[in-house]
Residue, then its C-alpha position, 0 to 999 in steps of 0.5 A: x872562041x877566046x879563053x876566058x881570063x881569071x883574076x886571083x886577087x890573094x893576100x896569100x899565095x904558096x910558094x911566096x907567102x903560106x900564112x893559111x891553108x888556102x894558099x896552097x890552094x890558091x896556088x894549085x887553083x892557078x895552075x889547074x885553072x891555066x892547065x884547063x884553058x883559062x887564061x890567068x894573071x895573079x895579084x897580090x901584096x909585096x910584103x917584106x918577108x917575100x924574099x925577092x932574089x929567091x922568088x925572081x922578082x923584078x919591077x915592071x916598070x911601064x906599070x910602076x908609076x900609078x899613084x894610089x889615092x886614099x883620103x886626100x893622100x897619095x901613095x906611089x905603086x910599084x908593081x913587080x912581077x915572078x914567073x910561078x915555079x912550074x907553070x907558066x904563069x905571071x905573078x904580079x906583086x904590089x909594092x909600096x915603100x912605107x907600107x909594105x917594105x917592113x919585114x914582118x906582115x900584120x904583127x911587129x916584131x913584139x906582136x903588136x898590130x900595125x896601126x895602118x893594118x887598114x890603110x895597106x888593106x885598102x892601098x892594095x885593093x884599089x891598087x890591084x884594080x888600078x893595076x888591071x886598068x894599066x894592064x888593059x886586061x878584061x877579067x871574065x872572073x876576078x877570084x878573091x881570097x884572103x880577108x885583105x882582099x875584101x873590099x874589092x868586090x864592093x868596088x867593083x859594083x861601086x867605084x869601078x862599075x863603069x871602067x870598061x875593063x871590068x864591064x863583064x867581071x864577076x867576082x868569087x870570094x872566098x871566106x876563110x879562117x879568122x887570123x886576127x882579133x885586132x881592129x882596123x881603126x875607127x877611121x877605117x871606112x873613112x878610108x875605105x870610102x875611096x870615091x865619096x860620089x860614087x859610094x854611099x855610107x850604107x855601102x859600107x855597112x857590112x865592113x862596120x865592124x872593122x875586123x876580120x869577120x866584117x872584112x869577109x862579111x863584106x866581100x861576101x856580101x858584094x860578091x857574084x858568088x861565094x866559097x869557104x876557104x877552111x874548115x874552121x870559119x866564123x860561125x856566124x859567116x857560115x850561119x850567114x853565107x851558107x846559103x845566100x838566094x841567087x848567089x852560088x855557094x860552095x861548101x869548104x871540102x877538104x877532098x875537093x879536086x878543084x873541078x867544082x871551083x873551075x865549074x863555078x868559073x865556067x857557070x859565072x863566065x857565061 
């Protein structure tokens, strides 16, 4: 019997980029999940303060060369990829010069947002699905976290719902602390709304608020599945998301080993 693939998709991922707790359980994750006889592939943002001599990164360049499209623009993609330090792991990072070049992550320098917060949002989620389509790569489980990651189960039962390569995909999504109160712009699900054909307005009605709330209220709300990622979440998620009919849920726990994660795993991939 083949392994069954997992997908992290992550906005954060120790030892790359710790902006929350939850990257080190990202990391851990992969490496369990790899060490119980699951076959894993991780994606995640090239921000600019992820050093790339130190972490060993190089550019896979018969992946590179896909162009993201969003509202009428396209934007280059260049993948890169680091083996993760003591597993044999593959870490692909998505890269693009004008929206992830700059040295800094949500904030500048002065502490003020960057306008196109919502635009790199949404370059990287369509960009990491197109990334598996190049890799040929059938994910089992596609494991999101971090609030940048949001759309992509919506995407998955919408635009991409058809693509082979994600014909058996369930996804996992994780809800964590809030780390902004900033806005995505009011041209937000304009640019969300990647495939007007094939996604419909009310589609998009869990992201309305634009925020970091909305952003997890709306992966959750397309997910197979459900996890809380920090002991601090937004009241109302957890008011929402803690129990959700047909869906599985896991509670955040502080003493987990990470065997209930791999269970969910195995039940979704069955």
């Amino acid at each position: 019997m083949s392994k069954k693939r997992i997908l992290f998709i992550a906005s954060e991922m120790s030892p790359y980029l710790e902006m929350t707790e939850f990257s080190e359980i990202v990391n851990k994750l992969a490496i369990k999940s790899n060490d119980s006889g699951f076959e894993i592939r991780c994606i995640m943002p090239r921000f600019g303060v992820i050093n790339e001599r130190r972490h060993r990164l190089h550019e896979v360049v018969r992946l590179s060369g896909i162009n993201v499209a969003i509202d009428n623009d396209d934007y280059p993609l260049q993948i890169k990829v680091a083996s993760l330090p003591n597993a044999r792991l593959q870490v692909y990072f998505l890269d693009n010069e004008d929206l992830f070049k700059r040295k800094f992550i949500f904030h500048d320098e002065k502490e003020k947002w960057f306008e196109d917060n919502g635009l790199r949002a949404v370059f990287f989620c369509k960009g990491a699905l197109e990334t598996v389509k190049k890799f040929g790569w059938p994910p089992d489980i596609i494991h999101c976290s971090g609030w940048m990651t949001g759309l992509v189960p919506l995407y998955l039962k919408t635009v991409y719902k058809k693509e082979p390569v994600f014909s058996h995909s369930k996804c996992v999504f994780t809800i964590g602390q809030n780390t902004y109160k900033e806005k995505l712009g009011a041209d937000f699900l304009k640019l969300a709304n990647i495939n007007p054909a094939l996604l419909k307005e009310k589609d998009l009605e869990a992201f309305k608020d634009a925020n970091n709330t909305g952003m997890f209220r709306g992966g959750a709300a397309w997910a197979d599945a459900i996890t809380f990622g920090a002991p601090k979440v937004e009241k109302k998620l957890v008011d929402e998301f803690g129990k959700v009919k047909g869906k599985k849920v896991l509670a955040y726990n502080a003493e987990s080993d990470l065997t209930d994660y791999l269970q969910l795993y195995t039940d979704l991939a069955k």
